[in-house]
N, C-alpha and C positions, 0 to 999 in steps of 0.2 A: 782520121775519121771522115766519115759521108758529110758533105755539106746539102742541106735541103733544105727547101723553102716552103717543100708540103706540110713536113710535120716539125714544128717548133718545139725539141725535145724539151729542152733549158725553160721557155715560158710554161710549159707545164709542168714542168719539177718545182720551179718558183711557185704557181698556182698553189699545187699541193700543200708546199710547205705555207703559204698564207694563208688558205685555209684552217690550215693546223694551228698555227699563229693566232687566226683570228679568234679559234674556239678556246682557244688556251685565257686570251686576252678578257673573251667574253665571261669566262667562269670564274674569273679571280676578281672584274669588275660586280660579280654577281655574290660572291661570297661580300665582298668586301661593302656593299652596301646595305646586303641582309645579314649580315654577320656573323651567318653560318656556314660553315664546311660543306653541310649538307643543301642541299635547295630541291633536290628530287631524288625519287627512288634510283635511279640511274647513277647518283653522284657517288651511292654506299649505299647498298639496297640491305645487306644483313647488318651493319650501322646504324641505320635509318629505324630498321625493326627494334633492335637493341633499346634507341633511344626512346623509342616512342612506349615504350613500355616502361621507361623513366618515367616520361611527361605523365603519364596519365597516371601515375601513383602518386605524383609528386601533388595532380589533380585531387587526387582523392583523398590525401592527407590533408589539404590545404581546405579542403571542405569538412572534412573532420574535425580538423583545430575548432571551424566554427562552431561545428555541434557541441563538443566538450567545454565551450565557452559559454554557450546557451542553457547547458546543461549546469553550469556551478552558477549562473547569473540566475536559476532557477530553483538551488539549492538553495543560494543564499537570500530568495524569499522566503522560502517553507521555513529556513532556518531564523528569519527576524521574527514569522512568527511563532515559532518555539520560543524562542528567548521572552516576546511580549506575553504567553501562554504559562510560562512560569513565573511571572511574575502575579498574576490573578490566581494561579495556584498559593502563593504564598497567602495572599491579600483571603484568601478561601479560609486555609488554614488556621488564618488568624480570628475569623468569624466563628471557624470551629471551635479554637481553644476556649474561646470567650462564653460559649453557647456552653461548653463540657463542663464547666464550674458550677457547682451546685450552691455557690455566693453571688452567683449573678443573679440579683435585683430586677434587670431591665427585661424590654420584649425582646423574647423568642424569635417571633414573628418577625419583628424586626430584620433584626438578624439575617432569617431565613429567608427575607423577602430581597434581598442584596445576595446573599447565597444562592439563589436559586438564578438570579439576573445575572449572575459571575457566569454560572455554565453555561447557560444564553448567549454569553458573548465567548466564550470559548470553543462552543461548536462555531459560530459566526467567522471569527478568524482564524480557524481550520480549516473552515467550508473557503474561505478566502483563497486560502493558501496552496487548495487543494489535498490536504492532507488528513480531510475528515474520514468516517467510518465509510469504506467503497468508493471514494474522493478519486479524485483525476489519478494523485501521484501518490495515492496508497496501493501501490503496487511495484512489480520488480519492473523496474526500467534499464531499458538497453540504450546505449549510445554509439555509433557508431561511430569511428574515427578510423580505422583503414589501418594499413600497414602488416595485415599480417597474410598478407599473400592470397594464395591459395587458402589458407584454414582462415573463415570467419569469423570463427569465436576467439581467435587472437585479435580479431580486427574492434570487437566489442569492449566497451568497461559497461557491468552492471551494477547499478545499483538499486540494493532489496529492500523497498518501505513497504511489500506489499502485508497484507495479516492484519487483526485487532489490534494486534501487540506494537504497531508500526503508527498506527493512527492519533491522533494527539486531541481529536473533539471527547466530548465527555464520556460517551461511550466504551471508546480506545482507551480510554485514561482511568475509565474502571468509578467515573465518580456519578454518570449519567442517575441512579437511582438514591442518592445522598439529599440529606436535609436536616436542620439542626433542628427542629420541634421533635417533641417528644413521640416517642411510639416506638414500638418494633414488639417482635411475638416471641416470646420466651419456651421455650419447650423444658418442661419438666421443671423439678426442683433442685436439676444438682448445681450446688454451689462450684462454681471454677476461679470465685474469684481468689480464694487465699495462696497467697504465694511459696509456700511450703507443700500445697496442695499435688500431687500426681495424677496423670490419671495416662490411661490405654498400657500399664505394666502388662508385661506378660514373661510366659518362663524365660530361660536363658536363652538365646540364638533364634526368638521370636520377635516379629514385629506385630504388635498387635493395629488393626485399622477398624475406624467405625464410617461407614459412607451416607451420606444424606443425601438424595434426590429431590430436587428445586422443579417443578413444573409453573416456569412460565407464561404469561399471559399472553403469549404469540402462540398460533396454532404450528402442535405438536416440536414446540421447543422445551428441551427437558435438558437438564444440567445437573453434573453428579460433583459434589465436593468430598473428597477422603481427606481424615487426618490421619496418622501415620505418627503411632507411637518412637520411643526412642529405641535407638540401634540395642540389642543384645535384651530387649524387655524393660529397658530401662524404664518409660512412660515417659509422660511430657508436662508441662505447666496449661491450665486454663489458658494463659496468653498466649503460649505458644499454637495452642489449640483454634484462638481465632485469628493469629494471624497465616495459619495455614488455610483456612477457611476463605481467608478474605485473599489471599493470593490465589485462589481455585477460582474466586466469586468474581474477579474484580471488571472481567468484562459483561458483567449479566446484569449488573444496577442492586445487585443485594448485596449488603456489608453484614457481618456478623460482628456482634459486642459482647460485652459484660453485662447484662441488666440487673434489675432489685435481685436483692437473692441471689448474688453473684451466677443467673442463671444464663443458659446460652440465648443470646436472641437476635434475630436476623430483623435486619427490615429492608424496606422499597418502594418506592414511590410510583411502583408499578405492583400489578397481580398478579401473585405465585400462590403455590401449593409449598408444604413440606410433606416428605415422609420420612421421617427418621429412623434413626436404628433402633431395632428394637433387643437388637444383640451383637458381639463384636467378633470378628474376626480375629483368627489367632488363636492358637491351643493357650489355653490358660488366660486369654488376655482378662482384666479386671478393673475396675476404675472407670465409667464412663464419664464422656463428657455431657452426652445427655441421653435420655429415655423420650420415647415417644410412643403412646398407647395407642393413639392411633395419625394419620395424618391431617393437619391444620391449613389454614388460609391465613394469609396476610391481613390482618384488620387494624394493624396499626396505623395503616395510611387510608385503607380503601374501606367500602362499604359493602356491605354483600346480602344475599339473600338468603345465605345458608346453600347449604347442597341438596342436592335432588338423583336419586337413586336411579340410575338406569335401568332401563330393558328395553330390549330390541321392540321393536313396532314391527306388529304381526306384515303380513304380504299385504300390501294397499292401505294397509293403516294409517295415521292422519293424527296431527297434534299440532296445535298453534299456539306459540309463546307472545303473549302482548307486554312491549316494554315500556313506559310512559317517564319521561323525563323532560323534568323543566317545559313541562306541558306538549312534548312531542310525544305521538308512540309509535312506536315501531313493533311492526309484527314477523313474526319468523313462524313460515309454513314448513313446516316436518310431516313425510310423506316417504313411507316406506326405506328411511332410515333403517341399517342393522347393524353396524358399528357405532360405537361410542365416538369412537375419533372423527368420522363421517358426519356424527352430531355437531361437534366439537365446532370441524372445519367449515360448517354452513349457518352455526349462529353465527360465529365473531365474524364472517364475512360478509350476512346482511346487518350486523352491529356493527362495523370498521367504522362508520363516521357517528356514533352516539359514546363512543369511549366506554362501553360497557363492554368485560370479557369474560371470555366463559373459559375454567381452567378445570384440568383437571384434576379429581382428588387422588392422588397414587394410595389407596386403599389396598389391604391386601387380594379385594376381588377384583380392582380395578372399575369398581360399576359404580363411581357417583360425579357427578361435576358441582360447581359452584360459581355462581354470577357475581360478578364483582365491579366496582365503578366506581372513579372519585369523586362524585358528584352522588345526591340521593335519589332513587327511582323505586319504579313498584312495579312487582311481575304479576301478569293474572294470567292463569293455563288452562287452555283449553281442549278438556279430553275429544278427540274421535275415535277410531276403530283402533284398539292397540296402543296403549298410551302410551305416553315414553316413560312417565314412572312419576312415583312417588315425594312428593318436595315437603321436608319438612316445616311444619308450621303450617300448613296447607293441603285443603283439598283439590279437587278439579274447581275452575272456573271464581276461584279463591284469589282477592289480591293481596300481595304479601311484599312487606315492605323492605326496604333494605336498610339494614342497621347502623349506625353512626360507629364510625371508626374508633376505637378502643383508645384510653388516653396514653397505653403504652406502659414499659415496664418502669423506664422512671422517665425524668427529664430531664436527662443528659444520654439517654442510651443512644438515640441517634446523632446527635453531636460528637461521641463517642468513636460511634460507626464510622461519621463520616471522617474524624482525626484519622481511623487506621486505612480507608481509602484512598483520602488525599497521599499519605505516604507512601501509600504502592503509585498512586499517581505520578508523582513528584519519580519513581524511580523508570516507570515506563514513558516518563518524557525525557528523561536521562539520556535511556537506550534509544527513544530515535532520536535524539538530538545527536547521541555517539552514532548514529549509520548515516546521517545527514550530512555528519563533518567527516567521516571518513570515505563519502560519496565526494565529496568536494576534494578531497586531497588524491584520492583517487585520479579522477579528473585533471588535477592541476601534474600529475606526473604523468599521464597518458598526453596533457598534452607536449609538457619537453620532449617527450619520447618522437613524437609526430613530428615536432621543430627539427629534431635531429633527423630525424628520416629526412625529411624535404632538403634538409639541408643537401645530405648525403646523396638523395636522389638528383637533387638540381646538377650537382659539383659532375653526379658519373654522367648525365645527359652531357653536359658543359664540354667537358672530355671526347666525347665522340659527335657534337652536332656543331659545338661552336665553330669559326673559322680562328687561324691564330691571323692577328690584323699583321701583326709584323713579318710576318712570312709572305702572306698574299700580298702588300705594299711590294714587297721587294720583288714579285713573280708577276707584276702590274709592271714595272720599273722594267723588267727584263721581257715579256710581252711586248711593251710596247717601241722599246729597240729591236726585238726581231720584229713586229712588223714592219717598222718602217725598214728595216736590210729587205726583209722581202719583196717591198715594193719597189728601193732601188733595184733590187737583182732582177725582179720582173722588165722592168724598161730597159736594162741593158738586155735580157735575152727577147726582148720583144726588138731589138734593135737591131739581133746578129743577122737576119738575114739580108737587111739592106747592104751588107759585106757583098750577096753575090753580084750585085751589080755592076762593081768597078769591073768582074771580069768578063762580064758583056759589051762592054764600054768598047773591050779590045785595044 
């Protein structure tokens, strides 16, 4: 071969290879102190992609787990006070049975005045809890915890407290209109209470049904209760009769009983209407539970003024109602008014803070209301152009008192009422305490699930991002003998040409 002095083939074959060396050197000191295989897109660029679509689930689950754990640390609030909330139901009950006895001696009042303080503090630790009537967590909640890719609604656990049926204040619980003093309003004379008694028979392969319509004391809130005779015509029992009643009723605050005269009677601690049936449903049916000649008002709790016959107020026509209570009065301007309901919806809105409510009578023409309020007050009406109509006991410009609430069918009837209340109560705090605990177990297996995921994710990153140490130790080890051969081989090709020398020497 050529000897030359210009171009030092060997010191740049050495260069190259130390180069190579050195980079070799520098990427195994580089795994080996960050402890990944990986350190840049260059090192495993479709790897790198791979893993990082690990990390970032493994990210996602890992923040899930916490939701799911927030989420039963949030159950097993609402759920201490379910558990505190059945217990005041008992303590309820027990005030009930005591008040039901027609051998109890003591006050009523009593009683009722601890009963009435029990629901107080039952909406109180509801509203607490957030699990009152429209409450934080009376509603479907979603939790997110991740894992399911692409589709979302795998990556969800919900769970459903949302509805009346879900809510645990008084309301929810179906007992908000219960009280153990006497009263409630009896329709008709038919006795339901004998236990041999039938009633809604009808022919064979008929159901016979009778429907009652509840107009409450909220503007244009109306509630239908059916009872629903037995399969094939059979009929049904009086008791059967109001516990079907009171399972339609229990979120509205009216409970239906037995009263004197084994007759049917609702009560509430708020202002309704009834209109009853005045016939039954079902070819043949027979046996009512009750008759109603015409529809009535709640006077067992409330006080009223009677009803006042509608008519529309001609075009510009003008009618002013003066209310006077506990020496306030309040006036309500009526002015060209042509619905009932329109009537309806602008007394109880300028009356919302004097607790006086205007309800309406479901008549069969629809044309009367009725003023009613737990407290005594006195109405005086004053005609302009088109009046609104005629009020019994009363002319125009006439003040007319409101009447003292009725002493009720017997005194036990609302005691009564509220014993078959609390019992539906007691089963609708069952049901969300069973969606509370099935929310929490829910949860407590979404989150293994998540552990295992993360798990599983970590391990497949681990697989393609981590570096193996004992591999890179040994490739460290063998780096750094070929750099140092390469730096020997360099100084000896960096030395061959001082060779041509000696043949200049001569």
């Amino acid at each position: 071969m050529a000897i030359s002095i210009q171009t030092n083939v060997n010191a740049l074959t050495a260069q190259d290879n130390l180069r190579v060396t050195s980079d070799f050197q520098s990427k195994t000191i580089a795994r080996l102190t960050s402890g990944y295989r990986i350190n840049s897109s260059g090192d495993d660029a479709a790897g790198l992609a791979v893993a990082n679509k690990f990390r970032s689930d493994t990210a996602e689950l890992t923040q899930g787990v916490r939701n799911a754990n927030d989420g039963i640390s949030q159950l097993q609030i609402i759920d201490g006070g379910a558990n505190n909330i059945s217990k005041i139901l008992d303590r309820m009950k027990t005030l009930a049975t005591q008040a039901a006895s027609t051998t109890f001696t003591g006050s009523r009042t009593t009683l009722d005045t601890e009963f009435q303080a029990l629901k107080g503090e039952i909406n109180r630790q509801a509203s607490n809890v957030g699990l009152q009537t429209n409450g934080t967590y009376n509603t479907s909640m979603s939790i997110y915890i991740g894992g399911g890719g692409s589709n979302q609604s795998n990556a969800k656990v919900t769970v459903d407290l949302s509805g009346g049926g879900n809510a645990i204040d008084s309301t929810g619980l179906g007992v908000s209109g219960t009280g153990l003093l006497s009263g409630g309003v009896a329709l008709g004379s038919v006795d339901i209470s004998g236990s041999g008694s039938t009633f809604l028979t009808a022919n064979a392969g008929v159901v016979a049904t009778e429907v009652f319509t509840f107009n409450l004391g909220n503007v244009g809130t109306q509630v239908s209760a059916t009872v629903s005779g037995g399969a094939n015509g059979a009929g049904i029992t009086g008791a059967n009769a109001v516990s079907q009643l009171n399972a339609s009723l229990n979120s509205s605050g009216i409970s239906a009983s037995i009263g004197t005269g084994g007759a049917l009677t609702f009560s509430s601690s708020s202002a309704f209407t009834i209109a009853g049936p005045t016939a039954l449903v079902g070819a043949g049916a027979a046996g009512t539970i009750a008759t109603l000649s015409q529809n009535i008002e709640n006077t067992g709790m409330y006080r009223t003024t009677g009803t006042q016959v509608w008519s529309d107020l001609t075009a510009g026509g003008s009618e002013t109602l003066a209310f006077s209570q506990n020496g306030v009065t309040k006036s309500v301007a009526l002015a060209g008014v042509t619905t009932l309901s329109g009537a309806i919806s602008q007394i109880n809105s300028d009356l919302s803070s004097a607790g006086i409510k205007v309800t309406a009578m479901l008549d069969k023409a629809g044309t009367s209301i009725t003023y009613q309020s737990s407290s005594d007050f006195t109405l005086q009406k004053t005609a302009g152009a088109g009046v609104l109509g005629s009020m019994a006991g009363a002319g125009a410009g006439t003040l007319v008192d409101a009447t003292d609430p009725t002493a009720g069918s017997s005194p036990t009837a609302n005691a009564l009422s509220a014993l078959n209340s609390l019992s539906v109560a007691v089963t609708n705090l069952g049901s969300a305490q069973g969606k509370i605990g099935t929310g929490q177990n829910m949860l407590a297996y979404a989150i293994n699930l998540a552990q295992s995921q993360i798990s599983g994710f970590s391990a497949a990153e681990s697989r393609i991002r981590d570096a193996d140490v004992a591999s890179e130790a040994a490739n460290l080890t063998k780096a750094q003998v070929m750099v140092q051969a390469s730096m020997a081989a360099m100084a000896q090709a960096n030395s061959a040409p001082q060779a041509v020398l000696s043949l200049l020497r001569g």
